[in-house]
C-alpha positions as CSV (number, residue, x, y, z in Angstrom):
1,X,-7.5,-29.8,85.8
2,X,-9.3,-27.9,83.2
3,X,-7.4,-25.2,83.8
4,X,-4.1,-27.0,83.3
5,X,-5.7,-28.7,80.0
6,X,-6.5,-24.9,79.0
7,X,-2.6,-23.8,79.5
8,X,-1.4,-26.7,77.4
9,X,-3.6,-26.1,74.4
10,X,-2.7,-22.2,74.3
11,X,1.1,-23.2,74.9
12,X,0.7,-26.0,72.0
13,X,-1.7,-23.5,69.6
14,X,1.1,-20.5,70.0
15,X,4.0,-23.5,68.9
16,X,2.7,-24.5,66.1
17,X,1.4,-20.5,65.0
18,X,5.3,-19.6,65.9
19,X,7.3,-21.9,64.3
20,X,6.8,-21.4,60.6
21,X,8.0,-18.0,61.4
22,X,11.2,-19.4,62.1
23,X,11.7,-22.2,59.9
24,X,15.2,-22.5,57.5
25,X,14.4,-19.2,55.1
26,X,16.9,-19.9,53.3
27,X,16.0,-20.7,50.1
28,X,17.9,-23.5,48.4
29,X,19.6,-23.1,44.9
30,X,17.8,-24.6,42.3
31,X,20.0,-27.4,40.5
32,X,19.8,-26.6,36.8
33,X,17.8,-29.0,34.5
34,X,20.3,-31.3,32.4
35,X,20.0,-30.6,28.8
36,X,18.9,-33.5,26.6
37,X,21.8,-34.8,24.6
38,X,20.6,-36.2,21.4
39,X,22.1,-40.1,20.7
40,X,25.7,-39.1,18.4
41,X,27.1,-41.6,15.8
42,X,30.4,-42.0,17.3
43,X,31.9,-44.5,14.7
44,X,30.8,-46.3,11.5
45,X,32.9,-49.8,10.4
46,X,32.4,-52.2,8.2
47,X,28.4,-53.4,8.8
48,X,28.4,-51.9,12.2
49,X,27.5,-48.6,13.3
50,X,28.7,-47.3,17.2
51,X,26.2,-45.3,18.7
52,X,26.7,-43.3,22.1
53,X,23.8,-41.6,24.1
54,X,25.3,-39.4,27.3
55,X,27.5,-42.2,29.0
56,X,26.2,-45.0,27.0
57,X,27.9,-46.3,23.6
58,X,26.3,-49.2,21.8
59,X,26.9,-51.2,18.9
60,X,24.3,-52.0,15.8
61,X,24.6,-54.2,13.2
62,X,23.9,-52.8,10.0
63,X,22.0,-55.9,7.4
64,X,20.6,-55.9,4.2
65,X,17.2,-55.3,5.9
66,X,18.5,-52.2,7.6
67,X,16.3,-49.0,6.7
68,X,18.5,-45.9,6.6
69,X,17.9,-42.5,6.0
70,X,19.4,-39.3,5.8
71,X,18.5,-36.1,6.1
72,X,15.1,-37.3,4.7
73,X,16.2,-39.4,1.8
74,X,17.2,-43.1,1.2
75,X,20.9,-43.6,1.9
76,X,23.7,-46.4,2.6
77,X,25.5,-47.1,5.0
78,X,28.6,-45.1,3.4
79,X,26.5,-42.1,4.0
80,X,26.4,-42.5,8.0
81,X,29.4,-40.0,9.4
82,X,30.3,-40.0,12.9
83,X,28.8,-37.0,14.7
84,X,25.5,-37.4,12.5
85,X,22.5,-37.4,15.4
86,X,21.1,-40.1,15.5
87,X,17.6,-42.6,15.9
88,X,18.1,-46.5,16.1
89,X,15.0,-48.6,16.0
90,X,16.4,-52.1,16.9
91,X,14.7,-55.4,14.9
92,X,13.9,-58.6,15.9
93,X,17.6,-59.0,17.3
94,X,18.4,-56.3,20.1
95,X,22.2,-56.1,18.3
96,X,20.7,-55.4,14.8
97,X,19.1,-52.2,13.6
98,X,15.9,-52.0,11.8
99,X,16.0,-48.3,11.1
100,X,18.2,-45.8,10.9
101,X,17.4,-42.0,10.6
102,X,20.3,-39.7,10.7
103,X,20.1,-35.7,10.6
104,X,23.2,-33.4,10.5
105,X,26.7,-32.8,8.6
106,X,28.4,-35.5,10.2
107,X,32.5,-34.5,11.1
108,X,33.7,-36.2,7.9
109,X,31.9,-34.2,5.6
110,X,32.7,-30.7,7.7
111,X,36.6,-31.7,7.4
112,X,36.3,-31.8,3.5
113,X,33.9,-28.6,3.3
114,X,37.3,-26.9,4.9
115,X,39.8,-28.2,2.2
C-alpha cells in the first residue's frame, strides 16, 4: 500500500514538473492599444452645437448662460467651427451646455486660409 501511494506521488510530482514544459509557447499577438480620440465639433446651428466622441454624436444647447471659450479667450457661439476639439460641461439640464472650451482651427477657418 505504501508502496503503491509512493508510485502515485512520483507519477503525480513528475506531471505537474513536465507539463509547463509543454504548455501552448506560442505567444499570442498583442492587440494594439486604441488611441484616444478627442470629442470633434461635428456641426454648429442655430443655438445648438453637435458634438461626436468615437461612435457617439450628441446634441447641446447653446443659452445665454453658456460659457465658451476658444483657444483661451472669451468667444461666441459664431466662433465654434466644426472640427474644433472639443470639452462640454453639461448644466443643470443634461441637453444644455454649461461650458464650452474649444482648441484648434476648426475646418471652416482652414477652407478660407486656402483662398
Amino acid at each position: 500500500m505504501k508502496r503503491a501511494l509512493f508510485v502515485l506521488v512520483h507519477v503525480v510530482l513528475f506531471a505537474v514538473a513536465v507539463t509547463p514544459a509543454f504548455a501552448g509557447s506560442k505567444k499570442k499577438k498583442a492587440s494594439p492599444t486604441p488611441k484616444y480620440q478627442p470629442p470633434v465639433i461635428s456641426s454648429v446651428t442655430g443655438n445648438t452645437i453637435t458634438v461626436t466622441e468615437e461612435k457617439t454624436t450628441r446634441a447641446f444647447i447653446i443659452t445665454q448662460f453658456t460659457e465658451i471659450t476658444v483657444n483661451g479667450q472669451r468667444a461666441t457661439i459664431a466662433d465654434l467651427k466644426p472640427g474644433m476639439t472639443v470639452n462640454v460641461t453639461i448644466g443643470v439640464d443634461p441637453s444644455q451646455a454649461g461650458r464650452i472650451i474649444a482648441t484648434g482651427v476648426g475646418t471652416d477657418d482652414k477652407r478660407k486660409k486656402k483662398k
